[in-house]
C-alpha positions in Angstrom: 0.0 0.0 0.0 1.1 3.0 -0.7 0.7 6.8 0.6 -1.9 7.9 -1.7 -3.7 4.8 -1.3 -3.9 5.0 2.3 -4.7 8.8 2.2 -7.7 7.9 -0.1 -9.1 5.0 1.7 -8.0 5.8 5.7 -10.7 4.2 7.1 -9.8 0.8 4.8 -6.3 0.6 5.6 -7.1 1.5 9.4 -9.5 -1.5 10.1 -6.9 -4.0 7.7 -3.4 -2.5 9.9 -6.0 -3.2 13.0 -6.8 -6.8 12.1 -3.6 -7.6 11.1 -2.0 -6.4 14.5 -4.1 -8.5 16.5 -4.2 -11.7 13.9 0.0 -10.9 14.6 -0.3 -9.3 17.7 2.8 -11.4 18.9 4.8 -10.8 16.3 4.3 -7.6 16.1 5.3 -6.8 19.9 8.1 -9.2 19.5 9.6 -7.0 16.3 8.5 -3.8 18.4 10.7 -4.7 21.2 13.4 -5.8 19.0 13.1 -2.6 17.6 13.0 -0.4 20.3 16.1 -2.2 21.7 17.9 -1.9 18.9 17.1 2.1 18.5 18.1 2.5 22.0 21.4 1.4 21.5 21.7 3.5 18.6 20.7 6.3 19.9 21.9 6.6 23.2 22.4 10.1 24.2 18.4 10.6 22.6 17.4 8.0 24.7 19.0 9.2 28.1 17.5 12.6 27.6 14.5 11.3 27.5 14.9 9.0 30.9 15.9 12.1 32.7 13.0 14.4 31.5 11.1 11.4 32.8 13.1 11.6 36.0 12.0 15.1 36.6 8.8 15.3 35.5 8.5 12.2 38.1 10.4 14.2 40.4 7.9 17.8 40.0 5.0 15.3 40.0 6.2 13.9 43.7 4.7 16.3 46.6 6.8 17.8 49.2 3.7 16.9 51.8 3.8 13.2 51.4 5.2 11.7 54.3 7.7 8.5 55.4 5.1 6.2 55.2 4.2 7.5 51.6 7.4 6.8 50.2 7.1 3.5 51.7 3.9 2.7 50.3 5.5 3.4 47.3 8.6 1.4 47.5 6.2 -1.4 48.4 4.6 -1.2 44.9 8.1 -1.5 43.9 9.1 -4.5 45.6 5.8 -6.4 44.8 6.2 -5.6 41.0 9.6 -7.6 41.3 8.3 -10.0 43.6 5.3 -10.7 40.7 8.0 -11.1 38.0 10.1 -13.5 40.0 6.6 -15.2 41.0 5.6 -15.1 37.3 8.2 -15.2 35.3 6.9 -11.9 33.7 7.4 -8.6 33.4 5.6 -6.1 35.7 5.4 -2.1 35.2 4.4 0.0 38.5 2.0 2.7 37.0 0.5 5.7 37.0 -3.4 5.4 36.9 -3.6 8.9 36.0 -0.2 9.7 33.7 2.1 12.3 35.1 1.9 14.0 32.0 -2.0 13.5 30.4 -3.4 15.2 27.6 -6.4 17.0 29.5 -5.1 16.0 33.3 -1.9 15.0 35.1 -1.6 13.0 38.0 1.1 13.2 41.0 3.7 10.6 42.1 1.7 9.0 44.8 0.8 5.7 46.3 -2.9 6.0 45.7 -1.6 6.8 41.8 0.3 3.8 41.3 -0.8 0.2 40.3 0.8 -2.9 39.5 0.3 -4.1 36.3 1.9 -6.5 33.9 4.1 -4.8 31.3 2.3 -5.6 28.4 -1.2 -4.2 29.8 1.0 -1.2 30.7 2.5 -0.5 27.2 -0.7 -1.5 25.4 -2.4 1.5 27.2 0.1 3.8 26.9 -0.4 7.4 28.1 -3.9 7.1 29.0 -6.4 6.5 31.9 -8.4 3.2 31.5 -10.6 2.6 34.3 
């Protein structure tokens, strides 16, 4: 397919790239991640300016109120997202219910925020609130 084509008939080539990524759906987060990790490594320096604009937008989104037992709420979350991947055998993402950085809101670093989730439910959501 080419440009044009897809220009001409977007609704067409949506619904066919759509049933082809979940007819593939391993695949095509296999060659994603492959991907990814590959860019990465390429493109190092892009890649840790983006970690540590994460970093502080975590950082700004973290509130000088919360208290000791906060932060150890939230190392908790931590632990038990390893503990589920040792437990499982994989991956698990702590995350954000509401993103730190939303379209229409932004949520805060907090315990009540955060959820453990497996990885691929994480990325598969991306920057979004799904309740």
């Amino acid at each position: 397919m080419d440009r044009n084509y897809v220009a001409r008939h977007k609704e067409e080539a949506k619904q066919r790239a759509s049933n082809w990524y979940y007819n593939n759906k391993e695949y095509a987060l296999e060659s994603r991640k492959e991907y990814r990790s590959k860019w990465s490594k390429e493109n190092r320096s892009k890649r840790n300016a983006t970690e540590t604009k994460r970093r502080a937008l975590k950082l700004n989104a973290t509130p000088k109120w919360l208290t000791k037992e906060h932060y150890q709420q939230i190392e908790s979350l931590y632990w038990l997202a390893r503990l589920e991947q040792e437990l499982k055998d994989e991956q698990f993402h702590v995350d954000h219910i509401v993103p730190l950085k939303g379209k229409t809101v932004c949520g805060l670093h907090v315990p009540w925020n955060l959820q453990v989730i497996p990885a691929r439910d994480n990325l598969s959501k991306g920057n979004r609130i799904v309740l």
